[in-house]
VEXPA-534362 format. One line per 4 residues: number of its first residue (from 1); for each residue x, y, z of C-alpha. Coordinates in Angstrom, 2 decimals, always signed. Layout:
! residues N
NUM) X,Y,Z | ...
This chain:
! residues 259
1) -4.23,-12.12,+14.49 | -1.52,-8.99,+14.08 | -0.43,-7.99,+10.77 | +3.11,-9.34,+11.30
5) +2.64,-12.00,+8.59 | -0.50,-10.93,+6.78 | -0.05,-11.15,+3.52 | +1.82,-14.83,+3.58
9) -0.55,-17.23,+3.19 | -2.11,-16.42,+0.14 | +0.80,-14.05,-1.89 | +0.82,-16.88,-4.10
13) -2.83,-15.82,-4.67 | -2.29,-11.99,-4.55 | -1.89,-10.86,-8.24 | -4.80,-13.07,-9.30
17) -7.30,-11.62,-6.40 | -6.07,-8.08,-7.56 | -6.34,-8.66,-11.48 | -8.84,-6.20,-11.28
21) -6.92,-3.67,-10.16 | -6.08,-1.05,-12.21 | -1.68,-0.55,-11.19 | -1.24,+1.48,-14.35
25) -3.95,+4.04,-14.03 | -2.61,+4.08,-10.09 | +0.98,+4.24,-11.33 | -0.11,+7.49,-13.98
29) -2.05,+8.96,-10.86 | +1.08,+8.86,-8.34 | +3.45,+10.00,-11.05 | +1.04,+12.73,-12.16
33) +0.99,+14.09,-7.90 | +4.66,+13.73,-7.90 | +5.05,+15.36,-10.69 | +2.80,+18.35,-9.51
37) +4.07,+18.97,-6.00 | +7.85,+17.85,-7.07 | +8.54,+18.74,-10.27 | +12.15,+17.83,-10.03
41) +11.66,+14.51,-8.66 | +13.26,+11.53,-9.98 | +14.12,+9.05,-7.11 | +11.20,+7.16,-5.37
45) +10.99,+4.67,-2.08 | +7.89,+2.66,-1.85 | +7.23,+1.48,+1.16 | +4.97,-2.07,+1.49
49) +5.72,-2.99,-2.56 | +4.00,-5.83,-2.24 | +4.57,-7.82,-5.26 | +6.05,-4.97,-7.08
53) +3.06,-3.93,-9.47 | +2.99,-0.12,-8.79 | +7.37,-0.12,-8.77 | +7.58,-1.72,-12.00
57) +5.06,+0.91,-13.71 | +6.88,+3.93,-12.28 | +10.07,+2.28,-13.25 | +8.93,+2.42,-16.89
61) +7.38,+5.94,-16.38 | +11.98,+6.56,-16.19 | +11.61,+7.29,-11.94 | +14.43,+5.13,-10.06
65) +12.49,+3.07,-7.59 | +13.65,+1.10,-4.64 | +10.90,-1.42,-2.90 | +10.97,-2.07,+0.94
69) +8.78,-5.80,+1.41 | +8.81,-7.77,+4.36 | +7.39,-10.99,+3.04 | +9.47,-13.03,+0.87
73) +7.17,-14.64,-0.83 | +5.65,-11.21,-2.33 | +9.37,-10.34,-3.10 | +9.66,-13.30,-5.15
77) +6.45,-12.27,-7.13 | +7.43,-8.78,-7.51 | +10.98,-10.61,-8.94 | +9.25,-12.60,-11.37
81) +6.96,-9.71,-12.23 | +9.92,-7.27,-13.35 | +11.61,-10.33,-15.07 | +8.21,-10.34,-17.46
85) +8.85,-6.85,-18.31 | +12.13,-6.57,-20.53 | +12.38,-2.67,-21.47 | +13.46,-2.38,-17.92
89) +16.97,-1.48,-17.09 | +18.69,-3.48,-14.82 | +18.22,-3.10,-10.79 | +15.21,-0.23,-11.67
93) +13.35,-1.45,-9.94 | +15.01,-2.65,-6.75 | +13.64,-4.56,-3.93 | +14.86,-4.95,-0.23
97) +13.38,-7.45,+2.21 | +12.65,-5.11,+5.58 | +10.13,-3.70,+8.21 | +9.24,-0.21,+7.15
101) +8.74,+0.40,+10.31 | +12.75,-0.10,+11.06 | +15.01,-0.35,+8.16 | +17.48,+1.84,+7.33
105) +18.99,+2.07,+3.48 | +21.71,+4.70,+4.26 | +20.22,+6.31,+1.08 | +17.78,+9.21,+0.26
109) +14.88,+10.19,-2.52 | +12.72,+12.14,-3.80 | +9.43,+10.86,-3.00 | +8.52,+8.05,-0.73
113) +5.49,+6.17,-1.15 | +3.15,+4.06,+0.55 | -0.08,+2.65,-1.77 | -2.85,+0.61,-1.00
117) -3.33,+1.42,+2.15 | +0.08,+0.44,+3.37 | -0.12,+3.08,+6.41 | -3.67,+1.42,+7.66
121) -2.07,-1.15,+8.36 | +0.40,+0.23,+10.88 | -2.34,-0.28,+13.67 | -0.41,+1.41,+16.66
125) +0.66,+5.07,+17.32 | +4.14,+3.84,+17.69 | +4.03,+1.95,+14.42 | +2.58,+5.28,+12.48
129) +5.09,+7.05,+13.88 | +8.23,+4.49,+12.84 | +6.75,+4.39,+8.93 | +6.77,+8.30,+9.14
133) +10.11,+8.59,+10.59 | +11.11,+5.97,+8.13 | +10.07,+8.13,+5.09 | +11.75,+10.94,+6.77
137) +14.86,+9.34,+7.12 | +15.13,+8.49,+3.26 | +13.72,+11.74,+1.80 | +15.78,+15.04,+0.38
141) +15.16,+18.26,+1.14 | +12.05,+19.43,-0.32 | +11.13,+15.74,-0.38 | +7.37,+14.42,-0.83
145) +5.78,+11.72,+1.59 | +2.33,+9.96,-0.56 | +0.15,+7.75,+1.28 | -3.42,+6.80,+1.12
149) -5.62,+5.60,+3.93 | -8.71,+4.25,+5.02 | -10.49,+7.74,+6.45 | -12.34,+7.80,+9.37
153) -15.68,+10.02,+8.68 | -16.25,+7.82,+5.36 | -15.73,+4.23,+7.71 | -17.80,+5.65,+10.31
157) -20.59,+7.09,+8.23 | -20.58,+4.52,+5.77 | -19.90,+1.22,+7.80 | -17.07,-1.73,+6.36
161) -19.48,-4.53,+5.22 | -19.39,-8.11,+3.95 | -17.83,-8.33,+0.85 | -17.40,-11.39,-1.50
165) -15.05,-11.81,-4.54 | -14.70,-14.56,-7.30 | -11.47,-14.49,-9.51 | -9.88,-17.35,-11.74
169) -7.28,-18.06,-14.09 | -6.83,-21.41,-16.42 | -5.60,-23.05,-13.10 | -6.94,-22.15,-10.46
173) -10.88,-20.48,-8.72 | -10.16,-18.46,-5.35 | -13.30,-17.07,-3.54 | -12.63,-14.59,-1.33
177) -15.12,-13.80,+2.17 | -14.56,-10.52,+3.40 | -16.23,-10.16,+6.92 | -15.12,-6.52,+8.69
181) -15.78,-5.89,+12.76 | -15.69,-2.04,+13.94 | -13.65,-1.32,+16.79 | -14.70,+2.17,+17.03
185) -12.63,+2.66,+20.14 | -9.35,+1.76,+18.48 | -10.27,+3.53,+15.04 | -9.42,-0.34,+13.84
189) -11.28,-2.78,+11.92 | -10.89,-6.66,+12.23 | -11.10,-7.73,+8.18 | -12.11,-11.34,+8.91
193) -11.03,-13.13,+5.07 | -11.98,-16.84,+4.59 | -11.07,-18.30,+1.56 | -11.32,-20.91,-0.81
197) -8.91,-21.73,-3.60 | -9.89,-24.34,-6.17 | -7.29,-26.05,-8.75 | -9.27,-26.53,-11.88
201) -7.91,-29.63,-13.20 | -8.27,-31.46,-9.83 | -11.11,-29.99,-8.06 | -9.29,-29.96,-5.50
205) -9.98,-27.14,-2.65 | -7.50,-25.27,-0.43 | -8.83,-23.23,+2.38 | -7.36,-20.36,+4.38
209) -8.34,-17.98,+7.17 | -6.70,-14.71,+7.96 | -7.33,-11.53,+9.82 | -5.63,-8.04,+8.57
213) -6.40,-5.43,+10.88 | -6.52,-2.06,+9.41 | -6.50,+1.13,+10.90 | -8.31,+4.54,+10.08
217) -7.37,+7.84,+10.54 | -8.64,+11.39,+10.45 | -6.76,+14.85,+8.74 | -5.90,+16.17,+12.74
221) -4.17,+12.88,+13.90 | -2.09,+12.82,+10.40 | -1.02,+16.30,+11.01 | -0.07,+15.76,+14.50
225) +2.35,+13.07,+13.59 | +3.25,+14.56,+10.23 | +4.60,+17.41,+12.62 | +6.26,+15.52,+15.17
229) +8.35,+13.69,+12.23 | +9.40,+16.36,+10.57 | +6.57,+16.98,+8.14 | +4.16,+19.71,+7.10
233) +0.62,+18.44,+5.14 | +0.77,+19.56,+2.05 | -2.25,+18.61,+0.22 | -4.83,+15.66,+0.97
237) -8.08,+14.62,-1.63 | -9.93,+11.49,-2.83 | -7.79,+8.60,-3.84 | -7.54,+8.74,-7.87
241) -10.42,+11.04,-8.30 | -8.61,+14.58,-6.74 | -12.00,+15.15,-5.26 | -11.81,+16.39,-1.64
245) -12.37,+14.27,+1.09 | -15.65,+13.61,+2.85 | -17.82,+11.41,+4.93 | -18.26,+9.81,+1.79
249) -14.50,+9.36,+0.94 | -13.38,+5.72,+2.22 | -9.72,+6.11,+0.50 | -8.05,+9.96,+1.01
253) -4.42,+10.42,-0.76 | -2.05,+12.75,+1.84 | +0.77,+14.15,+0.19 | +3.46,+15.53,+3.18
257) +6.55,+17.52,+2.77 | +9.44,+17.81,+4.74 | +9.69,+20.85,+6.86
């Protein structure tokens, strides 16, 4: 299975499986690299917004942010999430449904940004290369490109394996079987998820399989491409730790600039 509709069947199921995460200690991180390598920055694309976690925190940090989705159903989330935060002002942030790989705003920014992995999962050359040229398209002179990625020496050294996660809420359990296959060839790995999702006051059990295919990359083939859209690497280290990137680094932060 392709990535094409990923993140569909279970977007209801998202924001509960990622309760854990930590979006405002991610949101303080990306505004704090901004920030640094752009101090005048003010404008922001994210590209992949998923349900709109990481747009509504920067919002509130007083950045203008426009979200590119293509699923609907995470759009609708990331609606319903910005309706629960009131300090907002109105359209900030704003979401478009759209292919980062292919739309077009006919507006620029400051930054563009693509978190939680969002470029791993453009699988192809020609797919990297459309979500760079994308970025490039939107960004002002001077402009910053963030992304983080899976990174090749840490997946290689230290090998995806099974994972299993348990989250609940008052209604419902989901379970959550994570099963990876290496294609070392491609620089690709098959996540295999399985899972089960439990109403409480039922019992009842809902089951769903799906594959997201996720790519990882090393510092030459990001420079390459960087290059050939218009980009110069700026900067690159650990993902929310600033540490520099190793074998033992499975999520690097890149931070381009146009050139």
């Amino acid at each position: 299975m392709s990535n094409e509709h990923t993140f569909d069947s279970y977007a209801s199921y998202y924001d509960l499986l990622y309760r854990d995460k930590d979006y405002a200690t991610e949101a303080d991180y990306v505004a704090g690299l901004i920030r640094k390598f752009c101090p005048a920055a003010h404008s922001i694309l994210e590209l992949g917004s998923g349900t709109g976690m990481h747009a509504t925190l920067l919002a509130e940090k007083a950045f203008i942010v426009h979200g590119v989705e293509r699923s609907r159903e995470m759009l609708v989330i990331a609606q319903q999430n910005v309706a629960n935060h009131p300090t907002l002002q109105p359209s900030n942030p704003l979401f478009s449904l759209g292919d980062i790989r292919s739309i077009r705003l006919g507006k620029s920014f400051d930054a563009v940004i693509a978190l939680f992995h969002v470029i791993s999962y453009q699988t192809t050359n020609e797919d990297v290369i459309a979500a760079f040229q994308t970025a490039r398209e939107h960004l002002n002179p001077g402009g910053l490109f963030i992304f983080d990625v899976w990174y090749g020496p840490a997946v290689l050294t230290q090998r995806p394996v099974v994972r299993i996660k348990r989250m609940a809420d008052e209604k419902i359990e989901v379970t959550r079987l994570a099963e990876p296959m290496l294609h070392p060839n491609e620089n690709l790995v098959d996540v295999n998820y399985h899972v089960f999702v439990r109403e409480r006051a039922t019992g009842a059990v809902k089951e769903l399989k799906e594959t997201h295919v996720m790519r990882y990359f090393f510092r030459p083939e990001i420079e390459i491409i960087a290059v050939q859209s218009g980009f110069s690497v700026l900067h690159t280290e650990e993902w929310m730790t600033g540490a520099p990137s190793s074998q033992n680094t499975w999520g690097v932060c890149f931070i381009l600039k146009v050139s």
